[in-house]
VOPAGU-2260 file (C-alpha; in pm, 1 decimal, decimal comma):
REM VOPAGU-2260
SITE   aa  ch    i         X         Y         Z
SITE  UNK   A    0   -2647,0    -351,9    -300,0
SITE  UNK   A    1   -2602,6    -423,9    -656,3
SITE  UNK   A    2   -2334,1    -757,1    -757,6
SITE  UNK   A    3   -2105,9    -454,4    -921,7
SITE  UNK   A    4   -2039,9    -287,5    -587,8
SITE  UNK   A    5   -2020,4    -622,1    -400,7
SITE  UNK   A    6   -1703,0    -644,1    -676,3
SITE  UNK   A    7   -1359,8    -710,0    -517,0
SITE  UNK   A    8   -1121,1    -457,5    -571,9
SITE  UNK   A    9    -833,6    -689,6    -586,8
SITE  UNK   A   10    -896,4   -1070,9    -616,7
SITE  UNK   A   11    -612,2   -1369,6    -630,9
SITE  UNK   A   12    -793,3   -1660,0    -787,1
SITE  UNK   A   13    -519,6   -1956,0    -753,1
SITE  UNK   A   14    -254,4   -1737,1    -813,1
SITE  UNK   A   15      86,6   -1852,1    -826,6
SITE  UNK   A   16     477,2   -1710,3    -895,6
SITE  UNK   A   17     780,2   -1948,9    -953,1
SITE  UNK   A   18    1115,4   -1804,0   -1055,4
SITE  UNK   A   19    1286,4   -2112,2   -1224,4
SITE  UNK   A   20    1117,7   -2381,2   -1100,5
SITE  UNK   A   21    1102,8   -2240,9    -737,8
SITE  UNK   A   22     759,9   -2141,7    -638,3
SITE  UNK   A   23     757,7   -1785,2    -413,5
SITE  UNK   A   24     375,1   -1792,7    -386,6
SITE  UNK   A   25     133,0   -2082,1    -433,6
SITE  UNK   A   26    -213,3   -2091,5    -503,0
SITE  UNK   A   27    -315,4   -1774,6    -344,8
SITE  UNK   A   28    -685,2   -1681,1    -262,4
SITE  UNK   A   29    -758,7   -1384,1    -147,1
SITE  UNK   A   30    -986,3   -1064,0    -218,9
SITE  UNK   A   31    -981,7    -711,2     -97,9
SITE  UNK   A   32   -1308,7    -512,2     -97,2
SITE  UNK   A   33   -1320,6    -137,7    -229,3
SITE  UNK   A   34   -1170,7      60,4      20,8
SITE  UNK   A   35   -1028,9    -150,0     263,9
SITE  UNK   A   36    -679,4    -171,8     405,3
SITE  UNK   A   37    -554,8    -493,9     404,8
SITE  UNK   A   38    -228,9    -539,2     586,4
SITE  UNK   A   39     -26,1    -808,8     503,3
SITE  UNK   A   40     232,7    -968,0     708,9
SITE  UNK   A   41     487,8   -1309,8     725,7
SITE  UNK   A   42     821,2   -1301,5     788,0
SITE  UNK   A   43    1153,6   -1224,1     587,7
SITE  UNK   A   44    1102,4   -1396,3     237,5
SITE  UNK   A   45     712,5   -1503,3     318,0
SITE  UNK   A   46     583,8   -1352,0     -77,5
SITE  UNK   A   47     491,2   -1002,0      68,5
SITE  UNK   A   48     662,4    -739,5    -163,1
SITE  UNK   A   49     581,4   -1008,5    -441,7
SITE  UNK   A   50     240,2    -991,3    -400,5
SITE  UNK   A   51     202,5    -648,1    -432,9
SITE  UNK   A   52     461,6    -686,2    -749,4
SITE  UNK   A   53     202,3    -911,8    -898,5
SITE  UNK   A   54    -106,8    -672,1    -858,6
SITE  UNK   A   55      63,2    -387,3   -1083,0
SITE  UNK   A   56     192,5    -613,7   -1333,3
SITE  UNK   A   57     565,9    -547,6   -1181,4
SITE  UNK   A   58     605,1    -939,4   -1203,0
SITE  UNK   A   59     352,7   -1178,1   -1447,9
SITE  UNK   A   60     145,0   -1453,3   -1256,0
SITE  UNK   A   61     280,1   -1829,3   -1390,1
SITE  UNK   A   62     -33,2   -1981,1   -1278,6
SITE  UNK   A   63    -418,2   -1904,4   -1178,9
SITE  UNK   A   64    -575,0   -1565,2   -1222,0
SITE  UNK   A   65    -542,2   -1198,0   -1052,9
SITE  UNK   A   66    -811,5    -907,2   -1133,3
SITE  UNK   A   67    -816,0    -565,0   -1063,7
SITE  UNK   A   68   -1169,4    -422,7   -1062,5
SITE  UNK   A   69   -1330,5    -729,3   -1158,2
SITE  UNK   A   70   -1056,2    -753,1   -1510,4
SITE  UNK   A   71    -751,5    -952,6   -1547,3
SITE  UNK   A   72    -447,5    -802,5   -1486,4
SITE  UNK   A   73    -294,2    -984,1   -1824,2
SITE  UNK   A   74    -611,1    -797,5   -2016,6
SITE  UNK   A   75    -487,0    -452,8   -1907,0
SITE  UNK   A   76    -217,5    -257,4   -2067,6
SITE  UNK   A   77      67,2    -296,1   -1799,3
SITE  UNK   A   78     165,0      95,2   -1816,3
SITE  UNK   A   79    -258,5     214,1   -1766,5
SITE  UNK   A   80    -238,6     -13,9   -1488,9
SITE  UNK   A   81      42,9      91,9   -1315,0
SITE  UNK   A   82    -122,1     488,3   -1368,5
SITE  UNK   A   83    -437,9     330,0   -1200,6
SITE  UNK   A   84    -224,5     178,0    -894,9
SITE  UNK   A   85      -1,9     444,1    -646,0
SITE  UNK   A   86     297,9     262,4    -531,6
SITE  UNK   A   87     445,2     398,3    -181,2
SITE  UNK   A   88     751,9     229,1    -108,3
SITE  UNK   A   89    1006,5     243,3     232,6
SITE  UNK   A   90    1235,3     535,3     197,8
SITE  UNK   A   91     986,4     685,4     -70,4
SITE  UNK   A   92    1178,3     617,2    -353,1
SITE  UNK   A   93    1191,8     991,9    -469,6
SITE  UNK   A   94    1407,2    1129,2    -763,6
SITE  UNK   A   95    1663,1    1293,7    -591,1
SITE  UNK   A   96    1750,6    1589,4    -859,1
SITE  UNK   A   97    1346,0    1663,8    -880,2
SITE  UNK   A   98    1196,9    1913,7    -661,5
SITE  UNK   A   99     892,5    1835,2    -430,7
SITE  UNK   A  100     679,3    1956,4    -675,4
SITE  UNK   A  101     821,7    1811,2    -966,9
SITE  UNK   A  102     818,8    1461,1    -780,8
SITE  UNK   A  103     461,8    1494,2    -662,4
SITE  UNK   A  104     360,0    1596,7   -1023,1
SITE  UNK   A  105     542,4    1324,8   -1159,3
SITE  UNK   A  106     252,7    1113,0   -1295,8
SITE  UNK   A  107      10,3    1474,4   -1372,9
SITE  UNK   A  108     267,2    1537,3   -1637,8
SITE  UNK   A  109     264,2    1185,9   -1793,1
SITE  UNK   A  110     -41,0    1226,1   -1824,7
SITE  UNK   A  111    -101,7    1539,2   -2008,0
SITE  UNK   A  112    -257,2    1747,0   -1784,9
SITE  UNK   A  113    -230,7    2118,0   -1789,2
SITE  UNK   A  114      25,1    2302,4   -1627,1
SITE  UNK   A  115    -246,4    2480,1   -1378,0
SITE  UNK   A  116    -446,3    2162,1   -1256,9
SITE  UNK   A  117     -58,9    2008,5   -1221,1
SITE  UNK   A  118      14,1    2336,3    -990,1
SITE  UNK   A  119    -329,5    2289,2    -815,0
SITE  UNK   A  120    -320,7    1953,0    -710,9
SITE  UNK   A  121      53,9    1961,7    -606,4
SITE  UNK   A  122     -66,6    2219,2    -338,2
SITE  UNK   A  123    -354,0    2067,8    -236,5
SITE  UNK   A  124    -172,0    1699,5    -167,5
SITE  UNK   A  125      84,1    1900,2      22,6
SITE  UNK   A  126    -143,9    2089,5     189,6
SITE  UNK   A  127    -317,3    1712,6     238,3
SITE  UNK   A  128     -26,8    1539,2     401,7
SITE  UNK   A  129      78,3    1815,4     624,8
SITE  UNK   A  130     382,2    1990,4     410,0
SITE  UNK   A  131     327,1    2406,4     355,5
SITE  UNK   A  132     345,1    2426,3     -23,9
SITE  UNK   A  133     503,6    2788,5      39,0
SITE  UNK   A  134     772,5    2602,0     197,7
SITE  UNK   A  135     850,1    2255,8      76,6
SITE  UNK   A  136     756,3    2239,1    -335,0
SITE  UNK   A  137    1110,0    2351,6    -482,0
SITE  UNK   A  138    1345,9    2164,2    -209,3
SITE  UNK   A  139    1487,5    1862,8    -310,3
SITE  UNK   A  140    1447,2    1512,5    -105,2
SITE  UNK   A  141    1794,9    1567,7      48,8
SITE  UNK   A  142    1687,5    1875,8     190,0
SITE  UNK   A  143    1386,5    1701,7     372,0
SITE  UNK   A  144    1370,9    1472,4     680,8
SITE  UNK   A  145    1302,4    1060,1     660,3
SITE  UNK   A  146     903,2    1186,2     739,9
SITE  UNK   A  147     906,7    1426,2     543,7
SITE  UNK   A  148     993,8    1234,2     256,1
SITE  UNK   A  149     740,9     954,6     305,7
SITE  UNK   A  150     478,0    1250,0     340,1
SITE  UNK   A  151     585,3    1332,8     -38,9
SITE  UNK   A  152     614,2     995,3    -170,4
SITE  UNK   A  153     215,6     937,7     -52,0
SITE  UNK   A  154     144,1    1266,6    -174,2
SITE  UNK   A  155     288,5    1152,3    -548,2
SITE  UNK   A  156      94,1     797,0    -527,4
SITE  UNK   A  157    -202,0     992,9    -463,2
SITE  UNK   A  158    -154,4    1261,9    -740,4
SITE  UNK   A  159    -363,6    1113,0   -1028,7
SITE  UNK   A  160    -620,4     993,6    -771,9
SITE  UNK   A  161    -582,2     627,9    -845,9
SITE  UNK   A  162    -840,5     437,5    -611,2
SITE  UNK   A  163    -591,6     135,2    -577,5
SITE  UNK   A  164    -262,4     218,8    -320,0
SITE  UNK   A  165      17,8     -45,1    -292,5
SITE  UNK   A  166     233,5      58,4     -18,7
SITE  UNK   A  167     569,9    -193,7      86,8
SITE  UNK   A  168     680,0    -115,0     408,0
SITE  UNK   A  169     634,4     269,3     381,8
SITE  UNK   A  170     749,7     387,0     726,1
SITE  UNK   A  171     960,0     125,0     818,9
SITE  UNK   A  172    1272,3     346,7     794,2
SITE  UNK   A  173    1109,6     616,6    1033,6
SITE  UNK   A  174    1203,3     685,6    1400,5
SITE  UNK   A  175     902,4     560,0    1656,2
SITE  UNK   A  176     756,2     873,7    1707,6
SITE  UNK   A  177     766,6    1009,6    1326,4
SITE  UNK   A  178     626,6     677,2    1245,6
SITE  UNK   A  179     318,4     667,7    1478,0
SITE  UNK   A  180     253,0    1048,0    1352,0
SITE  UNK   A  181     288,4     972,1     980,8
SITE  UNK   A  182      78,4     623,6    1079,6
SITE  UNK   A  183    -189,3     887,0    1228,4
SITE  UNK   A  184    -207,2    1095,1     952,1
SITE  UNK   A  185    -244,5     815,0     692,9
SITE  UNK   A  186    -530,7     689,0     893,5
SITE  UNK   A  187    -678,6    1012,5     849,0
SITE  UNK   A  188    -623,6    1050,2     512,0
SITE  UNK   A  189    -788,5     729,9     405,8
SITE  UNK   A  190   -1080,1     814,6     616,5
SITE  UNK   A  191   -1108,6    1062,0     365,2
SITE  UNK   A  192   -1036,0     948,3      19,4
SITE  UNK   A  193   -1162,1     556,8     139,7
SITE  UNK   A  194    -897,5     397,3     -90,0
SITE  UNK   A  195    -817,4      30,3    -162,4
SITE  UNK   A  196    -519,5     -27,3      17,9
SITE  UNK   A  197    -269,8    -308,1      49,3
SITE  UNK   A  198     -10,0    -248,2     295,0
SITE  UNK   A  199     268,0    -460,3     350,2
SITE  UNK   A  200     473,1    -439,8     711,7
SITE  UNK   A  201     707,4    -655,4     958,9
SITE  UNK   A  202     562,1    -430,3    1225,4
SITE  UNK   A  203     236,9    -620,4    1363,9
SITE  UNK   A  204     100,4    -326,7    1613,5
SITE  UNK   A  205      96,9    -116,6    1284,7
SITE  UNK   A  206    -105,4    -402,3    1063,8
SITE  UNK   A  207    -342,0    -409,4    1371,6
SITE  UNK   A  208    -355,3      20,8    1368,5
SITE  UNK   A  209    -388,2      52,7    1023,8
SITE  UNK   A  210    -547,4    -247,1     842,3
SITE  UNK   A  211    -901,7    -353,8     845,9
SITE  UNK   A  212    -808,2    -708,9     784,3
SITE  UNK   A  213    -455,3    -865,3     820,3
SITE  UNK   A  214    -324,9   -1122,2     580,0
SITE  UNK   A  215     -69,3   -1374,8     690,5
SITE  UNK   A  216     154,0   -1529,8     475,8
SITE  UNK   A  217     441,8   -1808,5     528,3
SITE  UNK   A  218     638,1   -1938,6     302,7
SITE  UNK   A  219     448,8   -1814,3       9,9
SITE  UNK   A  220     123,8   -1959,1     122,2
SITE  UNK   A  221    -176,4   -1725,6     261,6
SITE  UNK   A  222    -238,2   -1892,5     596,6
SITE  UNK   A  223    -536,2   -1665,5     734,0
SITE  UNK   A  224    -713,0   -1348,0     669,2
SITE  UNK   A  225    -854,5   -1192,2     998,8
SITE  UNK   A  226   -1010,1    -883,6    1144,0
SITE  UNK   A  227    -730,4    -727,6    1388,8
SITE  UNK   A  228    -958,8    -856,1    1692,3
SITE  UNK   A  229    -962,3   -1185,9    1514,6
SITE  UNK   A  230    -627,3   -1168,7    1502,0
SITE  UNK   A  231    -563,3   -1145,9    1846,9
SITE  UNK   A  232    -760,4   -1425,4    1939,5
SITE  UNK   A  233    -595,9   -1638,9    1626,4
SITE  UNK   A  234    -513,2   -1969,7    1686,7
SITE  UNK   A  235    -291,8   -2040,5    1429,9
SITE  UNK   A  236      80,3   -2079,6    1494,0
SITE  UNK   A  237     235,5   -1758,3    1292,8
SITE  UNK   A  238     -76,2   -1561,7    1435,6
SITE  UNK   A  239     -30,2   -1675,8    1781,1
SITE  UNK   A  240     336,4   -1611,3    1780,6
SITE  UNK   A  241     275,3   -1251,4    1625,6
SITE  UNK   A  242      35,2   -1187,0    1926,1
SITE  UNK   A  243     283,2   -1297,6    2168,4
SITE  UNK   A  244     521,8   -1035,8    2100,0
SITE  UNK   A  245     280,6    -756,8    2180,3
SITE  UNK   A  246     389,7    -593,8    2524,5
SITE  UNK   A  247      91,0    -493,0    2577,1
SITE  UNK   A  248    -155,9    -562,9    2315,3
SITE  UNK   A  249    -250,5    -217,2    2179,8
SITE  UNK   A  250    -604,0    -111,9    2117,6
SITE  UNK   A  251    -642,8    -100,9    1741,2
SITE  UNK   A  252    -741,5     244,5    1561,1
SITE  UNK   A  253    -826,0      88,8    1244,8
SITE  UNK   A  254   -1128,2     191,6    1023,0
SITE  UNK   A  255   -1294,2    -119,9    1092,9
């Protein structure tokens, strides 16, 4: 294996965010390999959502260092970044007078790319999270269930193929049973396009399902990075009290 593949993906080097004089993260260490899913979890107010915020260049470190792909995030242009990072937020964040396909395409277009490869790769994302093109491309997010709309805001984080995928709380808005089907199908998904993948939820049998590592953070300070079966067997006081609330503990179905 050469040192360039054994490259995080995603590496906090001291990193730290302070909003006027009141630190929200502090002196963060952490890296996420090439395709993994890291989940990260903490309560209410823990630095979650800022986190990812930080990685796109959404909010501007105030201290230490953060690289994507081995490069500091303050040496790339802020907008390629963003194009190189899919965002999948709770409720999907859609525009609601776009169509599917005009939503999904969203990025394509910014991009310049021809009207045909735009029209090809909105079907096959579709297609890819489980929506009939035929049948879904010209409604409008109003005219499509909670699911149904988190299918299409994955589908548009995914259109320019970015290897990096931020997603805040994506299916916390979902009924149980659309949310361990769309949780399913995400886990097949990545099995398939093996993305880098930092996944933020309150939900701690999903970080366990879907995450090959979980992340804990408290107060704005990381306080362990485990494996879900180290996680179970975590010592630590957030940890512990995490595990306690399983009824029963669920076998994971992550990709590790």
């Amino acid at each position: 294996m050469t040192q360039e593949s054994r490259q995080p993906a995603i590496e906090f080097l001291q990193a730290s965010y302070s909003v006027n004089g009141r630190l929200i993260l502090a002196g963060i260490d952490l890296a996420v390999q090439p395709g993994e899913v890291l989940a990260l979890v903490g309560r209410s107010g823990s630095g979650k959502t800022t986190t990812l915020k930080l990685i796109n260049r959404l909010l501007e470190l105030s201290a230490g260092e953060l690289r994507v792909e081995g490069r500091s995030v303050s040496d790339w242009d802020a907008i390629r970044l963003r194009r190189h990072i899919g965002y999948v937020i709770q409720e999907a964040g859609l525009f609601p007078h776009f169509t599917v396909e005009r939503n999904v395409a969203l990025i394509p277009r910014l991009e310049g790319w021809p009207p045909e490869r735009i029209r090809a790769r909105v079907e096959e994302l579709l297609q890819m999270v489980g929506l009939d093109p035929e049948k879904f491309r010209d409604r409008h997010p109003r005219e499509l269930s909670g699911g149904q709309r988190q299918r299409v805001g994955v589908a548009r984080a995914l259109a320019a193929n970015p290897p990096i995928l931020l997603m805040d709380e994506p299916f916390g808005a979902l009924d149980p049973l659309s949310r361990v089907e769309i949780q399913r199908q995400f886990l097949g998904l990545q099995r398939r396009l093996k993305k880098t993948v930092v996944f933020v939820t309150h939900d701690i049998r999903e970080a366990l399902r879907i995450g090959n590592r979980v992340a804990v953070l408290e107060a704005g300070k990381l306080v362990g990075v485990y494996s879900p079966a180290g996680f179970l067997q975590a010592q630590e006081p957030l940890a512990a009290e995490y595990v306690a609330t399983l009824r029963p503990v669920e076998t994971c179905e992550s990709g590790a």
